[in-house]
C-alpha positions in Angstrom: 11.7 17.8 8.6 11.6 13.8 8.0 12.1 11.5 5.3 9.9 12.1 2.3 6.6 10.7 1.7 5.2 8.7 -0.9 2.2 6.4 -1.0 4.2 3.1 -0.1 5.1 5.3 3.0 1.3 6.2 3.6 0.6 3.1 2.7 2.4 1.6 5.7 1.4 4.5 7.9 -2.2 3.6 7.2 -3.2 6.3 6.2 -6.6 4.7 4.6 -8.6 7.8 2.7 -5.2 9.3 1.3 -4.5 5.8 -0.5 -7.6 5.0 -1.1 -8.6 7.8 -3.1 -5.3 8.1 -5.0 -6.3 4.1 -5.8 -9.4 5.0 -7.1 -8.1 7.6 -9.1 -5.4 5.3 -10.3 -6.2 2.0 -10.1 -3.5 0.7 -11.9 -1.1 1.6 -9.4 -2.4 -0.5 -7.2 0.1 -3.1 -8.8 3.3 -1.0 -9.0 6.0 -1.6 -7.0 7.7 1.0 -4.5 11.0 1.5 -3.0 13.5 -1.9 -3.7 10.6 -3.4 -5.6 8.0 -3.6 -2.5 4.7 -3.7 -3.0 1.3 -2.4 -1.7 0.7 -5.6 0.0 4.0 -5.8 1.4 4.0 -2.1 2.9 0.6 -2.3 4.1 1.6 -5.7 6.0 4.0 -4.2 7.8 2.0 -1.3 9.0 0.4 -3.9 11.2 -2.8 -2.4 13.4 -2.5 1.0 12.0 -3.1 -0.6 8.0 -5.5 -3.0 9.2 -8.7 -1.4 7.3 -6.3 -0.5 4.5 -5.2 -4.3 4.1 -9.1 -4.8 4.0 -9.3 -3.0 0.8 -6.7 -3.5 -0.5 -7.1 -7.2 -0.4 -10.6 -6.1 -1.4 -9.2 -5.0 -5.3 -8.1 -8.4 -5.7 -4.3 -7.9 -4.6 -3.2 -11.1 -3.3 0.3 -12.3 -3.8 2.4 -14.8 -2.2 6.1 -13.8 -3.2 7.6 -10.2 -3.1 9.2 -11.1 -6.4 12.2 -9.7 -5.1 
């Protein structure tokens, strides 16, 4: 077995319709942060062409930052 998943990890993997519907559900976690204090936008930018329709809506729910805060 791997390394555990969460939805940062998901998030990265772009693994769209998991996140999306656990977004919808929760839409407040949309603004929490993940492992060392990462966020969605961060993960998702790093999951490069696999996130690409994830980034879409993510950036779509009005997440747009410019520091990582960290």
């Amino acid at each position: 077995m791997g390394a555990r998943t969460d939805l940062f990890v998901l998030t990265m993997l772009g693994k769209t319709s998991i996140v999306k519907t656990y977004l919808e559900a929760f839409p407040g976690y949309l603004h929490a942060r993940g492992p060392h204090g990462l966020t969605f936008l961060h993960h998702v930018q790093k999951g490069g062409d696999d996130a690409k329709k994830l980034l879409e809506y993510i950036q779509g729910r009005g997440l747009k930052e410019t520091k990582l805060g960290l």
